[in-house]
Residue, then its C-alpha position, 0 to 999 in steps of 0.5 A: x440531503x447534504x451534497x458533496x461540495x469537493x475541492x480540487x486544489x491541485x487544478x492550481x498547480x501548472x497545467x502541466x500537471x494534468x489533463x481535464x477530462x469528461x466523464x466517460x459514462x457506463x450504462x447501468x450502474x449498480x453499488x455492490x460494495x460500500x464502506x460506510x465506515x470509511x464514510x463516518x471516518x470521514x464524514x462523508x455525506x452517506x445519504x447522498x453517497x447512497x442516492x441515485x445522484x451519488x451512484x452517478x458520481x461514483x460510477x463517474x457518469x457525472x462530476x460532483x461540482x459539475x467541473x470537469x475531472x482531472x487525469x494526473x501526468x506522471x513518469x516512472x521508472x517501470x521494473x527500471x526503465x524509465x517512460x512517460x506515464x500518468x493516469x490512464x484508467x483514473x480520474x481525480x474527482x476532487x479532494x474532500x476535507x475530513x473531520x480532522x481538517x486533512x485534505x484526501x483525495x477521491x478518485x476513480x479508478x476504472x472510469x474510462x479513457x483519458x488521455x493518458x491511457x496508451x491505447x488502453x480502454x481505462x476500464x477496469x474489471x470487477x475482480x481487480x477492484x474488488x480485490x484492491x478494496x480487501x487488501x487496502x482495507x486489510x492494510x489499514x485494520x494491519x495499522x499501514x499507510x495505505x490508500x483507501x477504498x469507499x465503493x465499488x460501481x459495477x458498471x453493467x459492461x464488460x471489459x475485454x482482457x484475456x476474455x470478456x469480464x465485468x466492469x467496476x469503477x472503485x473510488x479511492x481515497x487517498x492522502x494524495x496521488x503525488x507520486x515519485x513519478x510525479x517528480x520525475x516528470x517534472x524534472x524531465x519535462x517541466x521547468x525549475x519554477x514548476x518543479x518548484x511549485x509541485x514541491x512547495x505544494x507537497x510540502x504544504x500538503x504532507x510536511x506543513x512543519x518545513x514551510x518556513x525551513x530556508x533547507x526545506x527540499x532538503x529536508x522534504x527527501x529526509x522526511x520521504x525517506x523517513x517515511x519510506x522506511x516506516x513503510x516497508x518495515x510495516x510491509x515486512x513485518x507482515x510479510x506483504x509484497x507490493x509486486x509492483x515498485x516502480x517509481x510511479x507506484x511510490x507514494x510521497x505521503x508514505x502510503x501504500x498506493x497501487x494494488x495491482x499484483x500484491x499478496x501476503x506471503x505464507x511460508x517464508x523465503x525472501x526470494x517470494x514473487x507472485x507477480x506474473x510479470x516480475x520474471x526475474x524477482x525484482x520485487x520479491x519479498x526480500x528486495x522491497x528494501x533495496x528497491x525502495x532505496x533505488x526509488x528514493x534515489x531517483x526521488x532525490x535526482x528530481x530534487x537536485x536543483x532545487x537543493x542547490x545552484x551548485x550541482x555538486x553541492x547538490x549531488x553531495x546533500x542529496x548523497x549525505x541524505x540518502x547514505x543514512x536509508x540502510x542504517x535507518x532500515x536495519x535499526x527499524x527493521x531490528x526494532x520491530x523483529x525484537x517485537x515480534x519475539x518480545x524481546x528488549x535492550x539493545x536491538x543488536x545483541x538480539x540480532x543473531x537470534x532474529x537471523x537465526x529463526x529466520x534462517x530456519x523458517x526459510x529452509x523449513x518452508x515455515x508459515x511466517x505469520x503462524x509462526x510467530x502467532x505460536x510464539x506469542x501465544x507460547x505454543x511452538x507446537x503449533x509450527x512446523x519448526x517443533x520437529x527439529x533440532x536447531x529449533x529446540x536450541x533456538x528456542x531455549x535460547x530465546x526462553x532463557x533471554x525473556x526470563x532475564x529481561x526487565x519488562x514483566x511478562x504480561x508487558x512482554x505479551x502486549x508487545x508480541x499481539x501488538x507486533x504480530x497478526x494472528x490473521x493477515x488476508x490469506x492468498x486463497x481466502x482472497x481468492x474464494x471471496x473474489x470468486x463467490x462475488x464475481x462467478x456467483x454474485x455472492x458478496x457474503x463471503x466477502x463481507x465476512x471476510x472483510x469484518x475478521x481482517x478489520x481486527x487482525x490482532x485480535x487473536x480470536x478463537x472464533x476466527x480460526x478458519x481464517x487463521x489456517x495456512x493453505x494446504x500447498x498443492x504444488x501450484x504455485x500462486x500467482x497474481x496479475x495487474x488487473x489492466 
């Protein structure tokens, strides 16, 4: 049986940076959920991932090297404040090499203690975990960057929160936890030099090409920036909101990271919040944008020496970098609106149409990814919009538009199935499989579930139950952290 040799390059970084940690053991240990096609994607070794030997690592009763774990330290600013953070409920157990050559993180997350916990238990309960395995997975068949999830550990113990729960421990894999946080405790608390080494070894690990660039920091903030707005033209395009976009929740690779109070939005508002603890909508739906602007900024703030030995030189390239994230945003963002409608040319023109049919599925309560399921497929009938008059307008407009354009229909088609998810992972469909598997120990509903949103372009007849927008009853949904 091949074991599972792991390295752990970020033990060289300045110890600083982290705490060693033991394992925190759990009493009995059980696999409820594995992703064995993760584990091929990776080229995990299953058969030991699968044995008793791997279910002890998993569950973090035991490390894979026998080396001791790793609790990352970072900051964050949290809803704007800013604190002393880092990973107290995770340990790193190492970083496997996949097939391609890429290095991947794999923690665990739920493990136990460490020193960075803040009185907590580092415990986390199955619900949670179970729900960030769906959303993760959900995410990655969406085609976003994101974080993955390779098996949940029930541990045989409760965790107390609101009441008593059942514990999971749930391994993560992820292209690396370096955090916008990260930064910023370095730049608060560490020296230039270390700053300088975290920088030059994220670099190495995400942006290999800017190694040999004599203007490397600099072009390491355009290059997040970049990536940062691929991201959250990905998020909007299926309508998925965070929840919780605090710096430490912010990726430097570009990933989604952090599934806490996260869902997917059905009718449509910008002013959307599921978060229990987003009181005033910082994060809604709407504000990932402005937000992930704010974040970039407090990235760019950590880099300042780095950029120049004049602060204001610095200050000034930092700004110059960051001045160009809105007009990056609105370019991307407009491309992938006119996608989402199949339309071509010049992404301004077709500007005032996007607006328009946004603006009418807000004040409509319209379903936002049924919507444009109907419009792909051509069948306006399917959405609530049929029934009023602007919509009649709009819509001749936009037929009137296609007919002109130079692309062939069946090019415009493929664009449309490509842009818009006829299945995203629906807030109540979430919550029954959550609830068959934790009540019931009923896994079933969630393997189903989890095999549909593994193609969500896929437009099949056979997934209409999953297709169909809750029946609103007046409460409105909210999710919770899970800490």
């Amino acid at each position: 049986m091949k074991s599972w040799k792991l390295e752990n390059s970020y033990y060289k970084l300045p110890p600083k940076l982290y705490s060693e940690v033991r394992p925190n053991s759990v009493r009995a240990p059980e696999m409820v959920v594995f992703n064995k096609e993760l584990a091929i994607e990776t080229g995990m070794p299953i058969d030991f991932l699968l044995s008793e030997e791997g279910l002890q690592v998993l569950a973090g009763n035991k490390s894979p090297n026998g080396e001791m774990l790793i609790a990352q330290a970072y900051a964050g600013h949290q809803f704007g404040s800013f604190t002393m953070l880092g990973d107290g409920r995770a340990v790193l157990i190492g970083e496997h090499i996949i097939p391609s050559g890429q290095r991947v993180d794999v923690v665990l997350k739920g493990s136990g203690r460490t020193p960075y916990s803040r009185g907590g238990d580092g415990r986390a309960a199955l619900g949670p975990m179970l729900r960030e395995y769906i959303i993760s997975e959900a995410m990655h068949g969406l085609g976003i960057p994101t974080t993955r999830s390779l098996a949940i550990v029930a541990t045989g113990e409760a965790v107390i929160r609101e009441k008593m729960l059942a514990g999971a421990v749930l391994t993560r894999i992820a292209s690396s936890h370096i955090r916008v946080g990260t930064f910023e405790y370095v730049a608060k608390w560490g020296t230039l030099e270390e700053l300088s080494i975290l920088a030059d070894y994220t670099i190495k690990r995400h942006y290999p090409h800017l190694e040999n660039e004599e203007s490397r920091y600099l072009m390491l903030l355009k290059e997040v920036i970049k990536r940062q707005v691929d991201l959250i033209v990905k998020w909007e395009n299926v309508g998925f909101i965070h929840g919780v976009m605090n710096t430490d929740n912010m990726s430097i690779s570009g990933e989604t990271i952090d599934y806490g109070p996260c869902a997917f939005m059905d009718a449509f508002d910008p002013m959307t919040v599921f978060s229990s603890i987003d009181v005033n909508g910082r994060y809604a739906y709407g504000n990932q944008r402005h937000i992930a602007g704010w974040n970039l900024a407090r990235f760019a703030e950590t880099l300042l020496p780095l950029l120049h030995t004049d602060s204001s030189k610095a200050v000034q390239l930092a700004q110059e970098a960051l001045s160009h994230y809105g007009k990056l945003h609105k370019e991307s963002w407009l491309v992938q609106m006119q996608s989402k409608l199949g339309l071509s040319g010049d992404p301004q023109n077709n500007e005032p149409l996007i607006s328009e049919l946004l603006e009418m599925m807000r004040s409509h309560k319209s379903d936002y990814t049924n919507t444009f399921r109907a419009l792909t497929l051509d069948r306006p009938e399917d959405c609530n919009l049929i029934r009023t008059e602007n919509f009649a307008r709009w819509y001749n407009l936009w037929k009137n538009r296609l007919e002109r354009q130079s692309i062939t229909s069946s090019e415009r088609d493929r664009r449309m199935r490509f842009a818009n998810p006829s299945i995203i992972p629906r807030n109540h469909q979430v919550e029954a499989a959550l609830d068959a598997a934790v009540k019931n120990g009923d896994y079933s509903v969630m393997e189903r579930l989890n095999k549909v949103l593994r193609h969500p372009y896929s437009y099949s007849l056979e997934h209409q139950e999953y297709i169909e927008a809750p029946v609103s009853n007046g409460n409105l949904y909210r999710t919770y952290c899970g800490t």
